[in-house]
Structures are given as structure tokens and as C-alpha cells.
C-alpha positions in Angstrom: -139.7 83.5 78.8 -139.4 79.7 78.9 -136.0 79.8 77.1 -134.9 82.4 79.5 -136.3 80.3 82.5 -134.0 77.6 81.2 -131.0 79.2 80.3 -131.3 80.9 84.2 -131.6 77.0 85.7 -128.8 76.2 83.3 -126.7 78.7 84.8 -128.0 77.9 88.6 -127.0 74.3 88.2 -123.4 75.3 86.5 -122.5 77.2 89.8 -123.6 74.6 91.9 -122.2 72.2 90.0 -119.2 72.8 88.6 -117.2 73.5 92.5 -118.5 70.2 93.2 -117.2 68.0 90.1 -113.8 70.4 90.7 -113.1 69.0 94.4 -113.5 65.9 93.3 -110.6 65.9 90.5 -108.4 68.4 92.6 -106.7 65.8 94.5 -106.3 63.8 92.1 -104.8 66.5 89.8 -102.3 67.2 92.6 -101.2 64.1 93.0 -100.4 63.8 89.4 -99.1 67.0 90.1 -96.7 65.9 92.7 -95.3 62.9 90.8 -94.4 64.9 87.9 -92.6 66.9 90.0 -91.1 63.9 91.9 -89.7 62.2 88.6 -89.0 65.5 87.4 -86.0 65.9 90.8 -85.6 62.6 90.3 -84.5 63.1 86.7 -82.5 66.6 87.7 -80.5 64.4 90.3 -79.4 61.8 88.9 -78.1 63.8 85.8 -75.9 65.2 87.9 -75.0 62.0 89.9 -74.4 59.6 87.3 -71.2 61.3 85.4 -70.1 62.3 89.0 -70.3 58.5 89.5 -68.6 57.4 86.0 -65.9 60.3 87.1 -65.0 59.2 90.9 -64.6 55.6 89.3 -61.8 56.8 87.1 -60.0 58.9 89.7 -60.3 55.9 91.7 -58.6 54.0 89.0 -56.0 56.1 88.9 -54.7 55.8 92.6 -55.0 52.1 92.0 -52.7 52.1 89.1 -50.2 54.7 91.1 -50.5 51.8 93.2 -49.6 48.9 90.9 -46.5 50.8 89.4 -45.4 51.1 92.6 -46.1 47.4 93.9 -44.1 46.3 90.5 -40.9 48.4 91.9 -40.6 46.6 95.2 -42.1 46.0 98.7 -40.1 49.4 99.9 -41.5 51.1 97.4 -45.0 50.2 97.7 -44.8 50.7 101.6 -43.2 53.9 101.2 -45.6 55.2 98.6 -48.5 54.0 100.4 -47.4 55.8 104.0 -46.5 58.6 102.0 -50.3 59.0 100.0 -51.8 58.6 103.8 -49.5 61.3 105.4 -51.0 63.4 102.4 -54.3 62.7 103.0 -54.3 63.4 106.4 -52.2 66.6 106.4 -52.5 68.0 102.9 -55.2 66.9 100.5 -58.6 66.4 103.1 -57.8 69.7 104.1 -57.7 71.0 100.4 -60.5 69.1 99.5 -62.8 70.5 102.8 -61.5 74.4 102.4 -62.9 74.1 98.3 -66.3 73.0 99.8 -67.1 76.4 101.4 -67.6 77.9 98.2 -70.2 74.8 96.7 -73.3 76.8 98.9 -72.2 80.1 97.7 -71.9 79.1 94.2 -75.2 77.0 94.2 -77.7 79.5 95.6 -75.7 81.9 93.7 -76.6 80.3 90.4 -80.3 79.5 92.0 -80.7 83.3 92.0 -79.1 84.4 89.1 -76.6 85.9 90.7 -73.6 84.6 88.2 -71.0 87.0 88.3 -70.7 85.9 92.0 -69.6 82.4 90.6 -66.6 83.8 89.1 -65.6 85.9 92.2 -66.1 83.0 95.0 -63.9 81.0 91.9 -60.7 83.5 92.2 -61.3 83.4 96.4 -61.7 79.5 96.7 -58.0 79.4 94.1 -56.2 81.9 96.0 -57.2 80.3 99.5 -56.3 76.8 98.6 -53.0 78.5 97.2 -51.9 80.2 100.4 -52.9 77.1 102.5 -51.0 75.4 100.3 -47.9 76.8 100.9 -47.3 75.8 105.4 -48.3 72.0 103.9 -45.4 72.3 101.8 -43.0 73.0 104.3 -44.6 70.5 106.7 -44.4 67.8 103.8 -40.3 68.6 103.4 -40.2 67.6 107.6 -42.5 64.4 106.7 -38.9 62.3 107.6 -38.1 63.8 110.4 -42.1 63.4 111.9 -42.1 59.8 110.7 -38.7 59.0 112.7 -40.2 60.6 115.6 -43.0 57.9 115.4 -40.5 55.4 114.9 -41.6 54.4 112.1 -39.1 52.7 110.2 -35.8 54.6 108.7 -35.9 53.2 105.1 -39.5 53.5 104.8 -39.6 56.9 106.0 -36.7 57.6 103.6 -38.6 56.4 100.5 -42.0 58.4 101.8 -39.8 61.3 102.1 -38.6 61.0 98.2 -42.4 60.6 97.2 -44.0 63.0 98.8 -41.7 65.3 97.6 -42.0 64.8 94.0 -45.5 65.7 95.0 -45.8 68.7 96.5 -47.1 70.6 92.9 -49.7 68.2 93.5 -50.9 70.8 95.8 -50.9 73.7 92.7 -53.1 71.2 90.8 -55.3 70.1 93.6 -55.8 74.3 94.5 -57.0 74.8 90.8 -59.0 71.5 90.3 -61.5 71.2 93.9 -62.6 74.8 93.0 -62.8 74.2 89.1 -65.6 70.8 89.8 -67.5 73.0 92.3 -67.8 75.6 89.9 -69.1 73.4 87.6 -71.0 71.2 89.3 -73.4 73.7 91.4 -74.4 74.8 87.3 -75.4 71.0 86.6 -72.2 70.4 84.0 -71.1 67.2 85.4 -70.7 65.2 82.1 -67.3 67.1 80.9 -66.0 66.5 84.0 -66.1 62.7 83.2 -65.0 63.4 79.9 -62.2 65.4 80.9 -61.3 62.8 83.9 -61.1 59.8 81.0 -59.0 61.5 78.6 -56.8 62.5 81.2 -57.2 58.5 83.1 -56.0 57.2 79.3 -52.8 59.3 79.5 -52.1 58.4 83.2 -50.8 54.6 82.3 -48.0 55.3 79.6 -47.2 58.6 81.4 -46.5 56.2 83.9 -44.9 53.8 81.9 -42.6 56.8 80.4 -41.4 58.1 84.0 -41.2 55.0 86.0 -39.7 52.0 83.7 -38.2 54.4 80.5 -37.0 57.4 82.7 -35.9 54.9 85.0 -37.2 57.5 88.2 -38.8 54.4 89.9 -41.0 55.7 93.1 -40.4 59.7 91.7 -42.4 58.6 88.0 -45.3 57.8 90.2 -45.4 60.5 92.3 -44.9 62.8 89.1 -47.2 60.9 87.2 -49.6 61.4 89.5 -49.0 65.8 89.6 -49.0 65.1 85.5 -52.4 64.0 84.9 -53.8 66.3 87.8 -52.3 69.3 85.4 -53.8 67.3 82.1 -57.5 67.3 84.1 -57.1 71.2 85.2 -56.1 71.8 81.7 -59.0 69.6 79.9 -61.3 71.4 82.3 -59.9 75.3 81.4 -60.3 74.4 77.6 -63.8 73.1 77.8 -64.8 76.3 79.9 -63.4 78.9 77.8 -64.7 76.7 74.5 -68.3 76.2 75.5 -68.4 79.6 77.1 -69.9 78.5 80.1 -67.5 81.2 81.6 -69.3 84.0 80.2 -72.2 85.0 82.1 -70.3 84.1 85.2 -67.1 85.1 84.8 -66.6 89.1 85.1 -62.6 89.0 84.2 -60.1 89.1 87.7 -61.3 91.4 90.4 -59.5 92.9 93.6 -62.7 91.9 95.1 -61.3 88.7 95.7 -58.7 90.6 98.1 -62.0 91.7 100.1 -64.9 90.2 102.1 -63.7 87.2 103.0 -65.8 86.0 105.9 -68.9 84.7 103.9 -66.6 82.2 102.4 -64.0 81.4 105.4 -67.4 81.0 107.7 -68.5 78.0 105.3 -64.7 77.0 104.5 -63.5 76.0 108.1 -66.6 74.1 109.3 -66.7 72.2 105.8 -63.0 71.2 106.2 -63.1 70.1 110.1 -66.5 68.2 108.8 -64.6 66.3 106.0 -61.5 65.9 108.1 -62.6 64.3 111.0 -64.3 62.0 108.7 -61.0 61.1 106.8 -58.7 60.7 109.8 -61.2 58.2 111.6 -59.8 55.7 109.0 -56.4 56.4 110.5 -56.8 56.4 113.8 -58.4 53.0 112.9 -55.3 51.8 111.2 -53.5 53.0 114.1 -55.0 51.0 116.7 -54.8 47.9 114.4 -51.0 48.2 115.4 -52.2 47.4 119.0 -54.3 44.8 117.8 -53.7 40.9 118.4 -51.7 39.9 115.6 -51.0 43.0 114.4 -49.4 42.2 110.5 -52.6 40.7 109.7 -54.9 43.4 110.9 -53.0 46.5 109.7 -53.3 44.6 106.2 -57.0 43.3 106.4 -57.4 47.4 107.2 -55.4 48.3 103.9 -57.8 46.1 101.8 -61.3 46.7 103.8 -60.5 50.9 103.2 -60.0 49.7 99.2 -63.6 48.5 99.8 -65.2 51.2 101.4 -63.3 53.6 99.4 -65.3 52.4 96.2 -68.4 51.7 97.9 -68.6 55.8 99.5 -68.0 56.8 95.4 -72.3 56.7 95.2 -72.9 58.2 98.7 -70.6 61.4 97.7 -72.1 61.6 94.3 -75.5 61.5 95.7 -74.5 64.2 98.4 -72.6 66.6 96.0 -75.9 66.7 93.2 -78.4 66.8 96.2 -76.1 69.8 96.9 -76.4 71.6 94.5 -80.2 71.2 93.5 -80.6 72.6 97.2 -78.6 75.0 96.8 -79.9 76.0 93.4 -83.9 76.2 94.9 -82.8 78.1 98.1 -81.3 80.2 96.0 -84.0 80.8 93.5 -86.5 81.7 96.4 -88.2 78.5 96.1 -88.1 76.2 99.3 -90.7 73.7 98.3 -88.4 72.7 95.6 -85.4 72.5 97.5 -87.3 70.3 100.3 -88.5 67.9 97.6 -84.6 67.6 96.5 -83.6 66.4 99.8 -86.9 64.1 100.5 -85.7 62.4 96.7 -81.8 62.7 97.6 -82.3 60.4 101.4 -84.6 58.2 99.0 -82.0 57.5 97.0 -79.7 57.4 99.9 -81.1 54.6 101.5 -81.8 52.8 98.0 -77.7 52.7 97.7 -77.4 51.6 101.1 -78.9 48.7 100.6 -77.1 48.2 97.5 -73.8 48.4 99.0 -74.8 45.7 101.7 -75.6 43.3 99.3 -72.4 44.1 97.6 -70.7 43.1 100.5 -72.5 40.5 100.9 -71.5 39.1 97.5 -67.8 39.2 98.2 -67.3 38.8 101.2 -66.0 35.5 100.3 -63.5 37.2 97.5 -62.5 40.4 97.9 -59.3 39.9 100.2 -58.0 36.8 97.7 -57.8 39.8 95.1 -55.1 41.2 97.2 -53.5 38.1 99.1 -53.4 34.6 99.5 -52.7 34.9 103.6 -55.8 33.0 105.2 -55.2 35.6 108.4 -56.0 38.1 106.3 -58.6 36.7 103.6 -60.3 35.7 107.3 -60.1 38.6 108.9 -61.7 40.6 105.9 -64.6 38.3 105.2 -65.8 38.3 109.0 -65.5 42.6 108.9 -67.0 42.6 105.4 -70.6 42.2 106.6 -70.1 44.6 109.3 -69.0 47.5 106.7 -72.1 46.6 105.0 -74.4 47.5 108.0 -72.0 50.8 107.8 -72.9 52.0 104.7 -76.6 51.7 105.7 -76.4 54.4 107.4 -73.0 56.3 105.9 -75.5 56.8 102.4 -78.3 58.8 104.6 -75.7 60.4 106.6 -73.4 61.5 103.7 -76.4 63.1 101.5 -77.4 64.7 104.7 -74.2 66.0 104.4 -75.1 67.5 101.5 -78.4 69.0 102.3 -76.8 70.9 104.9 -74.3 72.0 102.8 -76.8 73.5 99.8 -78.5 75.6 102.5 -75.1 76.7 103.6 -75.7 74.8 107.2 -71.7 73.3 107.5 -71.2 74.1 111.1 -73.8 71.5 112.1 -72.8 68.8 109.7 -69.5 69.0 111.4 -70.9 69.1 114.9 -72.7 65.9 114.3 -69.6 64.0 112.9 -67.4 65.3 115.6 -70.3 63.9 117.9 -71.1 61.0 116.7 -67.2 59.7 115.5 -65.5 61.0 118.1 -68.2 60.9 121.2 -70.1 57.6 120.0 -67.9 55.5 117.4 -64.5 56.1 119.3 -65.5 55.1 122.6 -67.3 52.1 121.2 -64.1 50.9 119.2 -61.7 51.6 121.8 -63.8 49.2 124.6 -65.1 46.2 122.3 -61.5 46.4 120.7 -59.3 45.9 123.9 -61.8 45.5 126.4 -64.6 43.6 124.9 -62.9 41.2 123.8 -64.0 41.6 119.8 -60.3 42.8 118.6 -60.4 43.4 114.9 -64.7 43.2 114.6 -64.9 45.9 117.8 -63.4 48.6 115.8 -65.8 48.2 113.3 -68.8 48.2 115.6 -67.4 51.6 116.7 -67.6 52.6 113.6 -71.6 50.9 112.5 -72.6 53.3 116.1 -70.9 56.0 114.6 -72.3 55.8 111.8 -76.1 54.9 113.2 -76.1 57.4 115.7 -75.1 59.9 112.4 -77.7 59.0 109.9 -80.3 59.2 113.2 -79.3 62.9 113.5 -79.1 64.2 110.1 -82.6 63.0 109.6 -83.8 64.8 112.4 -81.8 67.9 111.6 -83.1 67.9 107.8 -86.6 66.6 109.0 -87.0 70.1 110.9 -85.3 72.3 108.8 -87.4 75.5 107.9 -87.4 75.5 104.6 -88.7 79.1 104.6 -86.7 80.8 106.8 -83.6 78.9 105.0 -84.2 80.8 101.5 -84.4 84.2 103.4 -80.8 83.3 104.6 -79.8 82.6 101.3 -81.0 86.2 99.9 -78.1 87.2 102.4 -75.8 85.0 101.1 -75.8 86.0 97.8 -77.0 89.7 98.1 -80.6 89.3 97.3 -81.4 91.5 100.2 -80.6 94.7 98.9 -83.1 93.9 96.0 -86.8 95.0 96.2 -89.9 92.8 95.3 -92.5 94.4 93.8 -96.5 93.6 93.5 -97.0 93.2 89.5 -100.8 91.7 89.7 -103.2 90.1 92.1 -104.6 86.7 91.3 -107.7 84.9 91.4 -107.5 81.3 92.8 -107.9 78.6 90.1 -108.1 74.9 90.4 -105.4 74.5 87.5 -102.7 76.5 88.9 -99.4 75.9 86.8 -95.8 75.8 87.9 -94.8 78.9 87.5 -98.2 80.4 89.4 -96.7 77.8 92.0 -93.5 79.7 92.5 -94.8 83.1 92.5 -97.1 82.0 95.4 -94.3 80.4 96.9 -92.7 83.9 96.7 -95.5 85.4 98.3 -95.4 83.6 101.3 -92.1 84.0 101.7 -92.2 87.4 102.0 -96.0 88.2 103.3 -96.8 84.4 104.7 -99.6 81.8 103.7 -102.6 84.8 102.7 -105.7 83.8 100.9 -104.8 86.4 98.2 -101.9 85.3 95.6 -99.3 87.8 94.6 -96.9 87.5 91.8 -93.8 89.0 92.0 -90.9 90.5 89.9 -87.3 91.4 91.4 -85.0 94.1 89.9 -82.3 92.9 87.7 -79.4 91.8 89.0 -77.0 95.1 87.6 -79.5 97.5 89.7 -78.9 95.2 92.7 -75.2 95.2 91.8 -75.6 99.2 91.5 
């Protein structure tokens, strides 16, 4: 009886116990929870950001080399080239570059959900629509003369753009295969042979150079060919490494007259993305325009030239940061699990603002030195070290604002990202330039200040966009998106409550609420395969 007596007090105290010593570790257990999870995105992200990183700095090497060739010909040619690289960039290759962008949301919560064979198709689609797009900027690149002499700009260095741009126009081929071929990639985490790829193509790009310009003797054509050559060596690096690592496989179903069919999913996300990037790009040359109106005019079209070098290599971390926190949305939203993707753009604006401040105490740093690596003109070297500071402040916000960017595009959200930079660039920033430029009095610096508004007023309203995002409500849309609809959930199990839940119990509650809300009772579920969906 005794032992009976104390094995039943035993058991009393146990129960009243033992909730009592669990609330008390609980929160501790989920913090530690949490941070795992933290370092754990943390981790995912920047695996994906640093080789974007390493490869952006060699492209960007490779423009300034095209660059050097062409300074070593002559002034003409360098002036010619470099009008002719910003009438492409304005007409030909931002709207390339913004069209491939529609498919990055498909393909990422495509891969989230498993959904592979969907890679492969939104892959022929993205090719073929570049390829047709493609083909009116052609015929408005072999009229680039005639539209430049209608400017006025001048004849002989509209004549030597002419010759450039078009030894480049099978750029256009290459740049239709590549965009889509990094997207592909990139929303399944393989960023690392990108940069591999992009090196051993950057290695050829100097005596393929060498060979056309100086030893073919073709002058300003070698560079502009050089330039289509590697392009063709990086698609070609990039096709080998797919079909040798079979990363094509599970995603890539053989070509299908599907892509002739169904095109609005990817022309609704296409179009916004490209007016988005686009009115981003041409802001920089409507800035160099009205640096023609400016006083002195020489000094500040150059000091523009240099400062867009600058801010050209500082926005290579922003965009890297944008494209991986892209695709880790898009990957959760995809998978059904919006918890994860919310933590993926709460660690991607952390970041953000960590390389904001890094790029204003890069400008900081040379200030003094940056325009003395391009000219000894004290107008210029001036005029750069007052704006550098300024640019700085700029990229302060431009980090937040351009991985913002790429939260909205991993839950397929373009339309608003290109509302907000056709509100805040074009309603905030150009006003602002336009009067402190010529009517306040701060020339050069007031264009600049319309940009720092711009970009303020940007990075202000993609944090409150994200900030009330329902997170949700976002992953039904992306069962939609990628067909998940038509596939039924089923309840496998009910479960009991335990204080050491794991991560995969975490998901399958997440699940739950998706599809029933938050209940007391936890459900597990199981979807059908992805042939019977496809069935």
C-alpha cells in the first residue's frame, strides 16, 4: 500500500510538474529554434549571392575591356562605341533583360513545388519570346543613324555608332538564349557554374579581342564582335554544364508545342518586369541628357560617364542580393510554406541595408580618387568628388529598394514593383532634379538630389508593401501559378501537440493553416504526385 501510495504521489507531482518545467524551456527552445532557422536562410542566401556577385564582377570586366580596346583605337572610336552601347541599352538589351524576368517567379515557385517539368516549358517560352522581340530591335538598330542625325548628334559619331551596333545585332541571339539560361538556373540555387562559366569565357574575351581588333585589323567591328563572341562562348559553357551534370533531366521534358500555347501567365509577369527594369535604366539617360543643358556642359556629361562607372559596380551587390532573395521566395511560396518565404525577405532587407552602408563608406573612401582614374581635368575630378557622397546616400536606400524588388518578384507581384518605380522616379525623383537643377540653383548636385528622393521615397514604399504582404494568401496564388490547384490535399493523421515539434511537423502545420486556418488540432498532409496532377 505504502509503495502504491508513493508511486500514485510520484505520478501526481509528474503531471503537475512536468507542464510547468516545459513552459519554462519553451521559449527558450524557440528562440534557439528561430536562430537556427535565421543562419540557416542566411546560409541559403548568400550561397546563392556570392557567385552571383564573383559573376556580375566579371561581366562587368568585360564591358570595361570592350571599353579600353576601344579607347586604344581613337577618341571617334571610343565616343562612337560608347553612344552606340547606350542606344542598346536603352532600346535593345533592358528590354531583353526585363521580358527574361517574367519567367524567374514561374520557375522559382515552380521548383518550390516540385513542379519541374514546368521549368523546361517556361525555358522554351522565355527563348522563343526574347527571339521574336528580338527581331523589330534589329531593324530599329539598322535606322540607329538616321535617329541619331535626327537628334543632331554628330555625323561622324553617329556614323561610327552605326558600324558598331551593327556588328552587334547577334548579340541579340546570345542575349535571348543567355537571360533565360541564368534564370533557369538560378531559381534551382546553381549559381557557382555560372561564375565558372562567366571566367572561362572573361579569359577568352582579351585575346579574342586582341585577334579581331589589332591582328584582323577590324578596329571598332573586333569589339563589337568580340563582344557577340564571348556571349556565344558563355551560352555554350552554360548548355555543356547542363546537359553534363544533368541538371536538365528532371526539368526538362524534350521540346513541346506547349510553348506555342498559354501564354498569358508568362506575358502578365514579362511586361510589368520589363517596364519595372526599364524605367530604372533610362533614368540614367535622361540624366545624361539634361547634363547637356547643364552649366558647363563638357564637364558634366563626363563627370556623368565616370559617376554611372561607379554606381554601375556599386548596384552589382544590390542585384545579387535581389535575384537570390528571389528565388528563396519564390522557392517557399512555392513549396506551400509562407513562414519560410517571409523569413527570406526579413534576412534579404537585412542584408540590404548592411550593403547600403557599405557602399556609402565606399564612396566615401574615394571620393577623393575615383575620377583621377579616368581624367586629369580638375572640372571633372571636382565635379565627381562633390556628387560622390550624394550617390552614397543613394545606395542607402537603392539596396532596400532593389531586394524589394526581388521579394515582389518571388511572389510573382511585378506590377507593383513597377508602379512604385514609375512613381517614385518619375513622380518624385524627376520633378526634384528638374527644379534644384535649373531652378534651384544646385546644377550638377540637383540631379542627384532627384535621384536620393527617388530613391528614399522607393525604399519607404517597398518596405511597406513587403511589411503587409499576406504571406498566406500569397502561397495560395502561387498553387495557381504553377498548377497546384487542380491537386487534392488529403488528411493522412491527426496530431497531438508536443513541446518539441520538429521542422518538418512545422511545415505540415503550416499546410494546415493554409488550407483550414490557425485550429488547435494539427493536420499533416500529403499531395498527389505531380503526374496525377499533370493527368
Amino acid at each position: 500500500m505504502m509503495s502504491e501510495k508513493s508511486n500514485q504521489e510520484e505520478t501526481n507531482n509528474m503531471i503537475l510538474t512536468n507542464p510547468l518545467i516545459q513552459k519554462q524551456q519553451k521559449p527558450k527552445k524557440r528562440i534557439l529554434n528561430n536562430l537556427s532557422k535565421t543562419f540557416k536562410e542566411m546560409s541559403s542566401i548568400s550561397n546563392i549571392a556570392l557567385p552571383m556577385i564573383l559573376t556580375c564582377l566579371l561581366l562587368y570586366c568585360r564591358s570595361m575591356i570592350s571599353m579600353l580596346f576601344l579607347g586604344h583605337l581613337d577618341e571617334l572610336a571610343l565616343a562612337g562605341g560608347s553612344l552606340a552601347v547606350g542606344f542598346a541599352n536603352i532600346t535593345g538589351y533592358s528590354i531583353l533583360s526585363g521580358l527574361a524576368v517574367g519567367m524567374e517567379p514561374i520557375c522559382g515557385q515552380a521548383y518550390g513545388a516540385k513542379k519541374f517539368t514546368l521549368l523546361g516549358l517556361c525555358l522554351q517560352k522565355t527563348i522563343l519570346l526574347l527571339l521574336l522581340v528580338s527581331m523589330p530591335i534589329s531593324i530599329l538598330w539598322l535606322y540607329m543613324k538616321k535617329i541619331l542625325l535626327f537628334f543632331n548628334q554628330d555625323q561622324e559619331i553617329a556614323e561610327m555608332a552605326q558600324i558598331y551596333i551593327l556588328y552587334s545585332i547577334p548579340d541579340l541571339i546570345a542575349q535571348s538564349i543567355l537571360h533565360p539560361l541564368r534564370i533557369y538556373l538560378r531559381t534551382q540555387s546553381i549559381t557557382l557554374p555560372l561564375t565558372l562559366c562567366a571566367t572561362f569565357s572573361i579569359f577568352l574575351h582579351i585575346p579574342i579581342n586582341y585577334f579581331l581588333v589589332f591582328y584582323l585589323n577590324l578596329g571598332v567591328k573586333g569589339v563589337a564582335l568580340s563582344g557577340v563572341w564571348t556571349n556565344f562562348n558563355l551560352v555554350g559553357s552554360l548548355i555543356i554544364y547542363i546537359i553534363y551534370s544533368k541538371t536538365h533531366e528532371k526539368t526538362w521534358g524534350g521540346f513541346s508545342f506547349e510553348c506555342f500555347s498559354k501564354w498569358a501567365p508568362l506575358l502578365n509577369l514579362a511586361i510589368p518586369s520589363c517596364v519595372s527594369i526599364c524605367l530604372e535604366w533610362w533614368w540614367y539617360e535622361f540624366m545624361t541628357l539634361f547634363c547637356g543643358y547643364l552649366n558647363n556642359p563638357k564637364s558634366t556629361v563626363a563627370s556623368m560617364g565616370i559617376l554611372i562607372q561607379i554606381t554601375s559596380l556599386m548596384y552589382i551587390l544590390p542585384h545579387s542580393l535581389s535575384n537570390s532573395v528571389s528565388t528563396r521566395v519564390g522557392n517557399m511560396i512555392g513549396a506551400q510554406k509562407p513562414s519560410k518565404a517571409k523569413l527570406s525577405a526579413i534576412v534579404g532587407l537585412f542584408f540590404s541595408f548592411l550593403c547600403g552602408l557599405l557602399a556609402l563608406s565606399f564612396t566615401f573612401l574615394v571620393r577623393n580618387i575615383w575620377a583621377t582614374m579616368f581624367t586629369n581635368d580638375k572640372d571633372i575630378i571636382f565635379l565627381t568628388s562633390m556628387v560622390l557622397p550624394i550617390i552614397g546616400l543613394c545606395e542607402v536606400g537603392n539596396c532596400p529598394q532593389t531586394t524589394g524588388c526581388g521579394v515582389l518578384r518571388g511572389t510573382a507581384r511585378p506590377k507593383v514593383g513597377a508602379n512604385i518605380n514609375l512613381g517614385c522616379f518619375y513622380l518624385v525623383g524627376m520633378p526634384v532634379s528638374v527644379w534644384l537643377a535649373f531652378y534651384g540653383g544646385y546644377d550638377f548636385q540637383g540631379l542627384w538630389f532627384g535621384l536620393l528622393a527617388a530613391q528614399g521615397s522607393c525604399a519607404v514604399t517597398m518596405f511597406i508593401v513587403v511589411y503587409k504582404t499576406d504571406w498566406n494568401f500569397e502561397a495560395l496564388k502561387a498553387r495557381k501559378l504553377t498548377g497546384l490547384e487542380t491537386c487534392a490535399f488529403v488528411v493522412v493523421e491527426e496530431c497531438v501537440l508536443h513541446d518539441d515539434h520538429d521542422h518538418d511537423h512545422d511545415d505540415n502545420q503550416e499546410k494546415s493553416s493554409l488550407m483550414f486556418g490557425n485550429n488547435q488540432d494539427c493536420f499533416s498532409f500529403c499531395s498527389v504526385s505531380d503526374e496525377e496532377c499533370l493527368a
